[in-house]
C-alpha positions in Angstrom: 0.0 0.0 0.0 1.4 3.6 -1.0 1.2 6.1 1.5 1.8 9.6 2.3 1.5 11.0 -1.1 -0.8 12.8 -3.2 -1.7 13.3 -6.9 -3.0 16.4 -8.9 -5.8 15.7 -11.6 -8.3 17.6 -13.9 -10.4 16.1 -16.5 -12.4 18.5 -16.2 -15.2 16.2 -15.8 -18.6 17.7 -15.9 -21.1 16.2 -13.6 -18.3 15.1 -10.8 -14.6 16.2 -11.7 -11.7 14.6 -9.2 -8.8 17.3 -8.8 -6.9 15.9 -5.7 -6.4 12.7 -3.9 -4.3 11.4 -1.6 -3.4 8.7 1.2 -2.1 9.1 4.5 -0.8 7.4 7.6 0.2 10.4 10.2 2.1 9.9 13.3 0.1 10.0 16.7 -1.3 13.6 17.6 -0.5 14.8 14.0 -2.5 17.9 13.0 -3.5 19.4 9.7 -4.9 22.7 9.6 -6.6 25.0 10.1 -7.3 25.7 7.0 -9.9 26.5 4.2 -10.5 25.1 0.9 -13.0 26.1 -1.8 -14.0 22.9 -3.3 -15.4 20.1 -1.3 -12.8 17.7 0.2 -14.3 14.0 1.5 -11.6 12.1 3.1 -12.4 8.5 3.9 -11.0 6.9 7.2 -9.5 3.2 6.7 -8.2 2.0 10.0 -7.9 3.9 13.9 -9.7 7.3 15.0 -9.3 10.7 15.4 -10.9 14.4 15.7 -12.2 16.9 13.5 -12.8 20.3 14.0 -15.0 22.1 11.7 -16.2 25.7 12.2 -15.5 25.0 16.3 -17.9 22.2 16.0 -16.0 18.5 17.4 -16.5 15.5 15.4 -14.8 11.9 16.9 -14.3 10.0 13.5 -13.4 6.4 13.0 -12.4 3.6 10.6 -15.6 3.2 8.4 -16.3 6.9 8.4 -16.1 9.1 5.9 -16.1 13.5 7.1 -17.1 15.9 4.9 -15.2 19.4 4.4 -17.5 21.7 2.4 -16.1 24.8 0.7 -14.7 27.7 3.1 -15.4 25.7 6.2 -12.4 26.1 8.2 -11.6 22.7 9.7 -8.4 21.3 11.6 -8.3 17.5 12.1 -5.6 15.1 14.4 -4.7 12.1 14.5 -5.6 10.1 17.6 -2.8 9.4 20.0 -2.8 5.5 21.0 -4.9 4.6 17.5 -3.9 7.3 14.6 -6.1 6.9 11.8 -5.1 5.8 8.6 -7.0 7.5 5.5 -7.1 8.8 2.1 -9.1 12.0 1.0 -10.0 13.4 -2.5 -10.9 17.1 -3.6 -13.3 17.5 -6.5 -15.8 19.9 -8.2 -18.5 19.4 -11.1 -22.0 20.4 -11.4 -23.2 18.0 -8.8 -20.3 18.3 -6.3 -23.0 20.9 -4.4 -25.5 18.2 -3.8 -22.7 16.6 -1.1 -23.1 19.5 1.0 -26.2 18.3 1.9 -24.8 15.5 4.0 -23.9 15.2 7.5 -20.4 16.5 8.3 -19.5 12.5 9.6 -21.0 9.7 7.6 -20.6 5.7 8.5 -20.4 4.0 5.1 -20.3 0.3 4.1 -17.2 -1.4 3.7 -15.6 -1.6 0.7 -17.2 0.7 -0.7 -14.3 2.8 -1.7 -11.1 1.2 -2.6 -7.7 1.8 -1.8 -5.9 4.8 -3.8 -2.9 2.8 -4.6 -4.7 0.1 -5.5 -6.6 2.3 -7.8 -3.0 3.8 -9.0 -2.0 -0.1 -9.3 -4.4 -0.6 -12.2 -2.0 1.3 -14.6 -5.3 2.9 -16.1 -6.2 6.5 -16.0 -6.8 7.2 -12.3 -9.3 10.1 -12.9 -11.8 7.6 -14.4 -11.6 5.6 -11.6 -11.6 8.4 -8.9 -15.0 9.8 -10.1 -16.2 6.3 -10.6 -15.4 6.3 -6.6 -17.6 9.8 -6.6 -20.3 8.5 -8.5 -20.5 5.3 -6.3 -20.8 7.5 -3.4 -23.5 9.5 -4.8 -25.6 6.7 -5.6 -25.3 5.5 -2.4 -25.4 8.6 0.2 -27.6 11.1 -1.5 -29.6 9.4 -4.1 -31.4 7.2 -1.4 -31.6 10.5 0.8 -33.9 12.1 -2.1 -36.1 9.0 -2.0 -36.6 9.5 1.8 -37.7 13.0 0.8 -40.0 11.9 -1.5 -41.8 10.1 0.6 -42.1 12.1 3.4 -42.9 15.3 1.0 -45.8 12.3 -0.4 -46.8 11.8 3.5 -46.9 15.5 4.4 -49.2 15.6 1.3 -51.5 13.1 2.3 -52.1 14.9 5.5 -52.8 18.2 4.5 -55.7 16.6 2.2 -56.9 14.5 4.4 -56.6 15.8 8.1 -60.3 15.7 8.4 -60.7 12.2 8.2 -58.9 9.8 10.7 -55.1 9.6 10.7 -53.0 7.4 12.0 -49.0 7.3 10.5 -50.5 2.7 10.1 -53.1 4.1 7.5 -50.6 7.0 5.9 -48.4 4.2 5.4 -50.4 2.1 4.2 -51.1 4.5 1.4 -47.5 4.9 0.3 -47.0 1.4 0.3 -43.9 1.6 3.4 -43.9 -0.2 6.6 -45.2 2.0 9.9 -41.6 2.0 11.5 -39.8 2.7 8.3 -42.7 5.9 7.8 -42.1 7.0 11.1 -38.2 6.5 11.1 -37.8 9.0 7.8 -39.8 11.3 8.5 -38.4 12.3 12.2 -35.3 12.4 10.1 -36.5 14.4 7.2 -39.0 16.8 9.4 -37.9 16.8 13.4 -40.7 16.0 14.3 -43.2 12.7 14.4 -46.0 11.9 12.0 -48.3 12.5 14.7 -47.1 15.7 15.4 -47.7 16.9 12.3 -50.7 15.6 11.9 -51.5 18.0 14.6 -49.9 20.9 13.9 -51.8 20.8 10.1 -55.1 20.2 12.2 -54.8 22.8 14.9 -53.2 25.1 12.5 -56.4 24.8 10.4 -58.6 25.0 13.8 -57.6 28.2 14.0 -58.2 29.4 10.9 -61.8 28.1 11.1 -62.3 29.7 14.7 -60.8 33.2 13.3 -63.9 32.8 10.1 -66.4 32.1 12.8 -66.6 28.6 12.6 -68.3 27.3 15.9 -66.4 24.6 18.0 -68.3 21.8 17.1 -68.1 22.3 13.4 -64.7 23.5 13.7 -63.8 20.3 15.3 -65.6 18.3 12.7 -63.6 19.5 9.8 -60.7 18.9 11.6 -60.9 15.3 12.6 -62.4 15.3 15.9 -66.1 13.4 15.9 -66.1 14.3 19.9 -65.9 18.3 20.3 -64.7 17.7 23.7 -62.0 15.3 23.0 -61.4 18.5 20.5 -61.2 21.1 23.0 -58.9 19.0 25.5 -56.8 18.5 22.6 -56.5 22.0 21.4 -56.0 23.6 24.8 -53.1 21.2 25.3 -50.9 22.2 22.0 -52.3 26.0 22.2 -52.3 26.5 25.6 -56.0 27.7 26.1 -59.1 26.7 25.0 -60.6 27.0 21.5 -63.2 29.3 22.8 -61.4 31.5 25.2 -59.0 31.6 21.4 -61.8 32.2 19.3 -62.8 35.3 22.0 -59.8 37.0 21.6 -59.6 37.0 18.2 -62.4 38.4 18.2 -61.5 40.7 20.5 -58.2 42.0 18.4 -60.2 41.9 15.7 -62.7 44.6 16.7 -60.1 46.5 18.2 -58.2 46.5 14.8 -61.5 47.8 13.2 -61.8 50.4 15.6 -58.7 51.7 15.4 -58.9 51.7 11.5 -62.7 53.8 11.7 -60.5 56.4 14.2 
């Protein structure tokens, strides 16, 4: 295995063009940086640990990890003490080196999945084919699926907002998109912070309130919104609003009249 060394390359590939890559194997506590670069840098850690530092924010890194430096994030990283890491990193730009920003800054990835740079520089081929083959493979992996997780939840979040009148449950939502219930639920607390359940809510109550502001009394209010039992209605809305959908309903009312007042003066 070649170490410690780096190569300079430029196809000028469109969609994903490699310009640097390198291997490393840095004594214990060695540091690089800080420093800024302007194209995105992933760098691929094969064996031991260490930290990153990226914009002040601490990352512990291991082997099986790939960190992510985006362009003008300063970021220092060192080599663990007792385990250095080993690791190779590679520089590139290209019309979709942006969608890689969208990652996380630390990223566990399957093994094998990228090989070896001096093996690659073993083949006695063109490297640069096989570096942004090594880009494209990581592409297809770590952001393609992450746009089909979108998807769905975007899918979900639609469902809801045309159907929060009728009964919800994140069982029968995905049931509709064809996903199992934990999987639902899993992506889209990833994808939204928050649960399908509380979003659910936050369409229905957010609607409640428009309804109550047009007049709407409770009980129809809370009919158009899912609840069959007004009081099961109130209960509910008083806990996420903090007060009850009349005592709501009065004060807009209230601030309402005022407003008209004040516009007549």
């Amino acid at each position: 295995m070649r170490l410690n060394y780096q190569i300079h390359v430029n196809r000028k590939f469109r969609d994903l063009n490699p310009l640097v890559a390198g291997e490393a194997a840095p004594p214990p506590g060695h540091t690089v940086g800080p420093s800024r670069d302007w194209v995105p840098y992933i760098h691929y850690v094969r064996s031991g640990k260490g930290k990153l530092w990226v914009e002040g924010i601490e990352y512990d890194v291991h082997a099986g990890q790939i960190f992510l430096i985006r362009p003008g994030e300063l970021a220092t990283y060192t080599a663990d003490e007792k385990d250095p890491w080993v690791y190779q990193w590679i520089g590139f730009d290209g019309l979709l080196a942006d969608s890689f920003e969208q990652l996380p800054t630390v990223i566990d990835i399957p093994a094998n999945t990228i090989r070896p740079l001096g093996e690659l520089m073993a083949l006695n081929e063109e490297v640069e084919f096989h570096l942004a083959s090594e880009l494209f493979l990581l592409h297809a992996k770590l952001i393609a699926p992450r746009k089909e997780l979108r998807s769905y939840v975007r899918l979900a979040k639609d469902y809801i907002h045309a159907s929060y009148m009728h009964k919800l449950t994140t069982e029968s939502i995905a049931k509709y998109l064809g996903l199992n219930r934990s999987y639902l639920s899993e992506i889209f607390i990833r994808e939204s912070g928050m649960t399908v359940r509380s979003y659910i809510a936050e369409v229905r109550f957010g609607e409640a309130k428009r309804l109550l502001a047009l007049g709407y009394p409770i009980k129809e209010t809370a009919m158009l919104c899912g609840y069959d039992d007004p009081a099961q209605f109130s209960k509910a809305f008083k806990q996420r609003c903090g007060e009850s959908p009349k005592s709501w309903q009065s004060r807009y009312e209230t601030r309402n009249n005022d407003h008209t007042v004040n516009s007549e003066a």
